[in-house]
N, C-alpha and C positions, 0 to 999 in steps of 0.2 A: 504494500500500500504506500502509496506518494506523501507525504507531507504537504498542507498547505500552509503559504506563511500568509497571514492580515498584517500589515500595518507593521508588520517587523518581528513579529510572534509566532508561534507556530501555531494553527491550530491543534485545541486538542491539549494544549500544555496546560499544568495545572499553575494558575495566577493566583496573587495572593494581593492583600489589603497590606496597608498600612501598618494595622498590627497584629499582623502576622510577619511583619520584614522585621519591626522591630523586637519582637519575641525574639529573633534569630541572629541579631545582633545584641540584643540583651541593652537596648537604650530604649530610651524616649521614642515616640513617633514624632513629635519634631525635628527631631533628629536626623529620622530618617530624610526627610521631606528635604532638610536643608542641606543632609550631604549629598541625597541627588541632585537638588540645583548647582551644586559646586562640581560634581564630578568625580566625588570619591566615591559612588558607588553606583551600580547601573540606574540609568532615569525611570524608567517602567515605560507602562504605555498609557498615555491621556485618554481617558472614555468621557470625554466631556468634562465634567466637574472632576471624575474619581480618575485616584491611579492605581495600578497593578502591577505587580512586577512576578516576572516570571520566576519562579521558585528553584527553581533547577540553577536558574541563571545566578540566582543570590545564592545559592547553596556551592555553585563553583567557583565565586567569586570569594567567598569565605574560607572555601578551602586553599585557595591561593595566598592568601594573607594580604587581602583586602586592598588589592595596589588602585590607585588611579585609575579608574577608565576611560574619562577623554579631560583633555587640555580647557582651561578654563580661561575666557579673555580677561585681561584685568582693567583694561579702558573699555568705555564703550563706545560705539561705533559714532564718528563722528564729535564725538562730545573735545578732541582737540588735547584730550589730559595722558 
């Protein structure tokens, strides 16, 4: 059977809440929420208002020791700083 990906997901993959990521890192859900805007840990996927993140995806990034996963700007676009 093929895989289908939505939006960057697989179908089919078991997605998790807010606090369920932060169960699994053992923090706050704030937490969570502000190190995916930074980039320390995967973004999930946007369903409108809510986020999810794929479990698998946080469970391999955990077993890695938690590195970076993309580059964060530190000026914003235009602002000349």
């Amino acid at each position: 059977m093929t895989e289908q990906k939505t939006l960057g997901v697989s179908v089919g993959k078991r997605m998790g809440d807010v606090r369920v990521v932060a169960a699994k890192y053992g923090c706050d859900q704030r937490s969570i929420y502000r190190w995916a805007d930074q980039g320390l840990i995967p973004f999930g996927v946007k369903l409108g208002a809510l986020r999810r993140w794929d479990l698998e995806q946080i469970d391999d990034h955990i077993s890695a020791g938690c590195p970076r996963v993309r580059a964060v700007r530190t000026t914003k676009a235009g602002s000349g700083r």
